[in-house]
TINU-571320 format. One record per atom (N, C-alpha, C): x, y, z; residue in one letter; residue number from 1; atom name. Coordinates in Angstrom, 3 decimals. Example, Ala and Ser with C-alpha at 12.3 -4.5 7.8 and 13.67 -1.06 7.14 Angstrom:
! TINU-571320
13.190 -5.690 7.800 a 1 N
12.300 -4.500 7.800 a 1 CA
13.200 -3.300 7.800 a 1 C
12.850 -2.250 7.080 s 2 N
13.670 -1.060 7.140 s 2 CA
12.900 0.030 7.870 s 2 C
END
This chain:
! TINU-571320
85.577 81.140 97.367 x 1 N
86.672 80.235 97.675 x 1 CA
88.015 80.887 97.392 x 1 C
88.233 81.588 96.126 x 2 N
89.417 81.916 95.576 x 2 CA
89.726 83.416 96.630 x 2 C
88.971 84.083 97.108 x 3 N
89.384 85.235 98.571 x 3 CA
89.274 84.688 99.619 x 3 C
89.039 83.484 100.010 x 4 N
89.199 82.611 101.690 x 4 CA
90.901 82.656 101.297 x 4 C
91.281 81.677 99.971 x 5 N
92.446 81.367 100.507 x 5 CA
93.654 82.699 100.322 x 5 C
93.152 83.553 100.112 x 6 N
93.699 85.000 100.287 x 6 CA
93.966 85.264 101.626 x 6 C
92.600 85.496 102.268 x 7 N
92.397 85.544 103.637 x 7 CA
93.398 84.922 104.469 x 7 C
92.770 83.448 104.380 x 8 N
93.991 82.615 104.531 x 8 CA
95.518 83.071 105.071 x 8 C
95.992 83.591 103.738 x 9 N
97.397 83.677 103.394 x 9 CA
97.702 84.765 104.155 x 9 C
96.735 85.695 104.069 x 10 N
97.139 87.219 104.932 x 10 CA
97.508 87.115 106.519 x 10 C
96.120 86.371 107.209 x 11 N
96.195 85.700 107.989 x 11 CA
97.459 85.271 108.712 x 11 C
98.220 84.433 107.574 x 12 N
98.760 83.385 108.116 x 12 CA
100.148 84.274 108.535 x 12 C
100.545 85.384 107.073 x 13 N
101.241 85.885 107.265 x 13 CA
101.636 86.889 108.522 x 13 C
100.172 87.477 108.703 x 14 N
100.278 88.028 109.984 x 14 CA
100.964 87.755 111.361 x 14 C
100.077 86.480 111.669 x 15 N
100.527 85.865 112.406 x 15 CA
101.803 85.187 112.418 x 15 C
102.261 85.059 111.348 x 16 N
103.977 84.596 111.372 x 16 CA
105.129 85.915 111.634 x 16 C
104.421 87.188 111.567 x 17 N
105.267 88.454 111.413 x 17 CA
105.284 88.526 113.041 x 17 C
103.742 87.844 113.895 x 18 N
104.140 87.959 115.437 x 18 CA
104.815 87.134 116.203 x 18 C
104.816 85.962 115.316 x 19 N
105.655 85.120 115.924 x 19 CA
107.335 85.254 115.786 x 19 C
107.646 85.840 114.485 x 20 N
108.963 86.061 114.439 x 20 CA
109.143 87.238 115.031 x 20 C
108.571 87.898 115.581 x 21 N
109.154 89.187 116.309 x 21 CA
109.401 89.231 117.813 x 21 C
107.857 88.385 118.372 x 22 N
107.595 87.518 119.746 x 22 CA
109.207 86.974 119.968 x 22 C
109.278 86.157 119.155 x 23 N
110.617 85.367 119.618 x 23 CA
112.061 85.910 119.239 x 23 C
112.233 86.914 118.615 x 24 N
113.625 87.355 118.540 x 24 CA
113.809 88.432 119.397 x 24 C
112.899 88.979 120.109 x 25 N
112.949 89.554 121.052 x 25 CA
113.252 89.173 122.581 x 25 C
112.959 87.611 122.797 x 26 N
113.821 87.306 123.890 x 26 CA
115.179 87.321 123.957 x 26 C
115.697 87.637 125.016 x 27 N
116.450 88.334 125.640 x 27 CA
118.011 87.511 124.971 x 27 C
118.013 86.019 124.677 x 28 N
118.925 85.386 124.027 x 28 CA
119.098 85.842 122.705 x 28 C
118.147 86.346 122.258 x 29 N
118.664 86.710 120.489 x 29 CA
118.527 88.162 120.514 x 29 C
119.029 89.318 119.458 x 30 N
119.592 90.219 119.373 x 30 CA
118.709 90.838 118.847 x 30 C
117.194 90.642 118.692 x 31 N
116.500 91.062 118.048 x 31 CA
115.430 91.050 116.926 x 31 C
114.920 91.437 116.240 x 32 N
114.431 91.406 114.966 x 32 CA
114.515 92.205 113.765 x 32 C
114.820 90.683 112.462 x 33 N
115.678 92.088 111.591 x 33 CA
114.336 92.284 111.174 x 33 C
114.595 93.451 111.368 x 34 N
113.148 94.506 110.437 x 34 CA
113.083 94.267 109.076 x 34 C
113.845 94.442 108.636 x 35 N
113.579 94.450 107.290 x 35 CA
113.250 93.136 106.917 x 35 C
113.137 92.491 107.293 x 36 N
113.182 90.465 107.288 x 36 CA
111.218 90.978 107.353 x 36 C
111.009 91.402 108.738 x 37 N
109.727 91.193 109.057 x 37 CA
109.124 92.151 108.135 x 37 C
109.586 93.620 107.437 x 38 N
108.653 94.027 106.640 x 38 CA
108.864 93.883 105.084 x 38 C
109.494 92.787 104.737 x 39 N
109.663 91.702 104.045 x 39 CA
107.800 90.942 103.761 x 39 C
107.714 90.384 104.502 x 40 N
106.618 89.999 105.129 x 40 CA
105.132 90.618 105.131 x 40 C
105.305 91.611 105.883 x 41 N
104.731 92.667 105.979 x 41 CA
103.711 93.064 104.219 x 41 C
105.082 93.158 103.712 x 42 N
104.561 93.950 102.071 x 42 CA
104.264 92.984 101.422 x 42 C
104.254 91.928 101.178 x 43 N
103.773 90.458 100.998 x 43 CA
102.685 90.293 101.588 x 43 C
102.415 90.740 102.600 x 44 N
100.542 90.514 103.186 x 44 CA
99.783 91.668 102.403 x 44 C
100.607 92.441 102.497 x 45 N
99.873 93.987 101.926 x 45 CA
99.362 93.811 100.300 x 45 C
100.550 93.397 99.484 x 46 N
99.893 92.685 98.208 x 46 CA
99.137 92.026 97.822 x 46 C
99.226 91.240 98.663 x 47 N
98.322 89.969 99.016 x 47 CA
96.568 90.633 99.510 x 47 C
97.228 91.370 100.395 x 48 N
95.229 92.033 101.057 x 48 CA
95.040 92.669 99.946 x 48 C
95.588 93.420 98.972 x 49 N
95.236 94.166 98.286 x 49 CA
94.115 93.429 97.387 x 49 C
94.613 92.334 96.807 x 50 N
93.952 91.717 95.743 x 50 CA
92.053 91.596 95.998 x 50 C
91.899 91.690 97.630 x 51 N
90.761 91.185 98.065 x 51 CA
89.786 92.547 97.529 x 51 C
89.893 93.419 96.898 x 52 N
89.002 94.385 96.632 x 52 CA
89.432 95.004 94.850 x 52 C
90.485 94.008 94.203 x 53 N
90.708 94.065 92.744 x 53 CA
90.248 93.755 92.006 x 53 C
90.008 93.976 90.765 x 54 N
89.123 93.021 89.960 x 54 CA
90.352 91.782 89.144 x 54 C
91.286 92.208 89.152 x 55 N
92.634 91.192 88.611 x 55 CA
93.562 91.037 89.469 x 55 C
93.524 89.803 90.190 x 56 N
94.182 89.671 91.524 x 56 CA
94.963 88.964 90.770 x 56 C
95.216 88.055 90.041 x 57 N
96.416 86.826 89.316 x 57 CA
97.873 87.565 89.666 x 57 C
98.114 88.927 88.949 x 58 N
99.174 89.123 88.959 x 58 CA
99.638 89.849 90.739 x 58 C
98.951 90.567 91.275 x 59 N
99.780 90.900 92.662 x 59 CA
99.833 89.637 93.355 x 59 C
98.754 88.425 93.468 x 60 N
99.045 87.023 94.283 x 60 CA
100.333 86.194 93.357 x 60 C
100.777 86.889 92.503 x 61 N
102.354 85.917 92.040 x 61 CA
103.240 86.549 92.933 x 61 C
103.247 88.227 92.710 x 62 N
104.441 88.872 93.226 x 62 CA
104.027 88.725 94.260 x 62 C
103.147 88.356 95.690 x 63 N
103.157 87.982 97.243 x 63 CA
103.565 86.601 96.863 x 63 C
103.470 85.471 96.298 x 64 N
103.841 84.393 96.398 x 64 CA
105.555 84.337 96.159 x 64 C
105.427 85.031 95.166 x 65 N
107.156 85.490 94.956 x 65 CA
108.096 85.967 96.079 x 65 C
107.331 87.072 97.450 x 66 N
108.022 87.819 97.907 x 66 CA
107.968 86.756 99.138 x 66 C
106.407 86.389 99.730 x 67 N
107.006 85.135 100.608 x 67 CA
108.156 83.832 100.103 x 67 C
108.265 83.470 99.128 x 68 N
109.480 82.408 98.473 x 68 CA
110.878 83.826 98.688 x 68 C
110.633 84.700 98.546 x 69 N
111.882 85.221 98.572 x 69 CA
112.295 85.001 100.630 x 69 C
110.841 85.548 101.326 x 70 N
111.321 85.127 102.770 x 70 CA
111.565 84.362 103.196 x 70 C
110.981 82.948 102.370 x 71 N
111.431 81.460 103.033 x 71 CA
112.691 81.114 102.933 x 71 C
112.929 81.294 101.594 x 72 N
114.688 81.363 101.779 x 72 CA
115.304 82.296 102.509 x 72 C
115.300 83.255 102.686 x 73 N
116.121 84.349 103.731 x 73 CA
115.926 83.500 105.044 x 73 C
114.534 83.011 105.536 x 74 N
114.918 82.690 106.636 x 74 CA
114.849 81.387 106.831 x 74 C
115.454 80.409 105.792 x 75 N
115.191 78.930 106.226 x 75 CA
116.208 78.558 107.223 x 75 C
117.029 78.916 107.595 x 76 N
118.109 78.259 108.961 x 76 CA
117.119 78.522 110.384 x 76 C
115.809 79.590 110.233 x 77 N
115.221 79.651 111.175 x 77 CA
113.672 79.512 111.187 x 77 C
113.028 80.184 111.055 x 78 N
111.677 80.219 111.104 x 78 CA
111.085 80.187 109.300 x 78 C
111.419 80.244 108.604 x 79 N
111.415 80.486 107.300 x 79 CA
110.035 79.394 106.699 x 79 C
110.520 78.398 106.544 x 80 N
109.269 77.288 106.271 x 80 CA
108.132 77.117 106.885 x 80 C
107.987 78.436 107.778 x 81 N
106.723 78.463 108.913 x 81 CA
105.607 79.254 107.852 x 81 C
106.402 79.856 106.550 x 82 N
105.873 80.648 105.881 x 82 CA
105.263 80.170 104.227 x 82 C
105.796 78.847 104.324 x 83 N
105.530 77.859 103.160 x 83 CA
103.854 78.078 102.768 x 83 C
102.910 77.550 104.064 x 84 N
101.184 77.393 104.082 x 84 CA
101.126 78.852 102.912 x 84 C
102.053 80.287 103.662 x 85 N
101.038 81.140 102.638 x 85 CA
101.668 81.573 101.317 x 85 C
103.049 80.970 101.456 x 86 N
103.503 81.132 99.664 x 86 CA
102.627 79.841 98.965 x 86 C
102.330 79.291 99.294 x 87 N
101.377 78.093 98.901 x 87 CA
100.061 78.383 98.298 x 87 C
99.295 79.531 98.737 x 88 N
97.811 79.543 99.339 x 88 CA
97.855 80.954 98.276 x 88 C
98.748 81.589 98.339 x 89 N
98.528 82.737 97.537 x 89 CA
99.246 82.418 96.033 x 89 C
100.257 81.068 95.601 x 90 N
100.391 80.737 94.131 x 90 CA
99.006 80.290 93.583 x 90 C
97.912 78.983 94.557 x 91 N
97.109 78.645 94.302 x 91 CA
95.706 79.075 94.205 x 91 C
95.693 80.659 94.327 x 92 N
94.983 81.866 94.517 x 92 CA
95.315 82.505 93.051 x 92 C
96.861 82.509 92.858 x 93 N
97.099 82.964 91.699 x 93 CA
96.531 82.434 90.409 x 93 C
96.988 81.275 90.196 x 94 N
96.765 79.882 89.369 x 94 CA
95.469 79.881 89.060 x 94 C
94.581 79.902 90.346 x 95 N
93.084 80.003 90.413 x 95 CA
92.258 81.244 89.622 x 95 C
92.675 82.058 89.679 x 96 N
92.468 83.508 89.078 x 96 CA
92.497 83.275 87.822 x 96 C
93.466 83.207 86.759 x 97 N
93.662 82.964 85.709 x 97 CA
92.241 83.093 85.128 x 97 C
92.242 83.992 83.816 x 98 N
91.181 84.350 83.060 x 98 CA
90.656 82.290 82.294 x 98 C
89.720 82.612 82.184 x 99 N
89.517 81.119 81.322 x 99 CA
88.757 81.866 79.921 x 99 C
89.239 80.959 78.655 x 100 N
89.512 81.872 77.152 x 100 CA
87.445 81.600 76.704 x 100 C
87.352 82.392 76.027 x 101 N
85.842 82.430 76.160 x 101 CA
85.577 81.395 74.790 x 101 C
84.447 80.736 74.841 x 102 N
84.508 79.296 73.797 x 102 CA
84.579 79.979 72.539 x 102 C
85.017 79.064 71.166 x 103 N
85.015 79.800 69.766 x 103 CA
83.512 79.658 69.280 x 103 C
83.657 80.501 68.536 x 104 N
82.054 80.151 67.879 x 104 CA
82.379 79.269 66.752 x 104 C
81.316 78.973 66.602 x 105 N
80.622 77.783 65.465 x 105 CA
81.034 78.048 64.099 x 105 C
82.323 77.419 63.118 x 106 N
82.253 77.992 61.649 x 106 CA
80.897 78.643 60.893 x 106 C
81.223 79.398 60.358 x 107 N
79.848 80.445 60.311 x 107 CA
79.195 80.808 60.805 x 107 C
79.447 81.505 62.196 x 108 N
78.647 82.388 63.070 x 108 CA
79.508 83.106 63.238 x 108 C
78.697 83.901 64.031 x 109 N
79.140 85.467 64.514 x 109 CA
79.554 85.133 65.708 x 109 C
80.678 85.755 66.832 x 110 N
80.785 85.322 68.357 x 110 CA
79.473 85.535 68.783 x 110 C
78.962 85.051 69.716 x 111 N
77.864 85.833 70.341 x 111 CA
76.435 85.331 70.236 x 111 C
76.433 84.375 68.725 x 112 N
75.308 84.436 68.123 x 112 CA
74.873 83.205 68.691 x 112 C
73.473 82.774 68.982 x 113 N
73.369 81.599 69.006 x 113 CA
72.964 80.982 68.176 x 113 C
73.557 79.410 67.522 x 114 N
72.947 78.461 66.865 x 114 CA
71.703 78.005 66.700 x 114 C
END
């Protein structure tokens, strides 16, 4: 579950890097800022990375971080199209999180069983 919504996010990002490029390339707008889209770009890349890590928590903050950094750069335009995967990769993050291993029993050893 916790690498679907990775997937997910990579995914999503992908496909938002073709859509913002698809469309600033018609002939009314001036282009695509690159650096906007490989913005993006390195935010999926962090993000794919995690899928073969053994401690994904911390690179799915900094992709959740770097998409929140694109949503604002581009909220007057396409920007909130990018919300689903700053979303999908905090809750990937969150999800990750080590869980603390139980205490043992006053007078035992860790490990030992009762």
């Amino acid at each position: 579950m916790k690498r679907s919504l990775t997937v997910v996010a990579c995914v999503w990002g992908v496909l938002f890097v073709a859509l913002y490029v698809a469309l600033s390339r018609r002939p009314e707008n001036a282009g695509p800022a690159w650096w906007y889209a490989g913005l993006v770009v390195v935010a999926v890349l962090v993000a794919a990375s995690t899928l073969t890590g053994a401690r994904p928590r911390v690179p799915l903050a900094i992709a959740t971080g770097l998409f929140g950094i694109a949503i604002v750069l581009g909220l007057l335009s396409i920007g909130l199209l990018l919300v689903p995967a700053a979303v999908l990769t905090g809750v990937g993050a969150v999800r990750n999180t080590p869980t603390p291993a139980p205490a043992a029993a006053p007078g035992t050893a860790p490990g030992e069983n009762t």
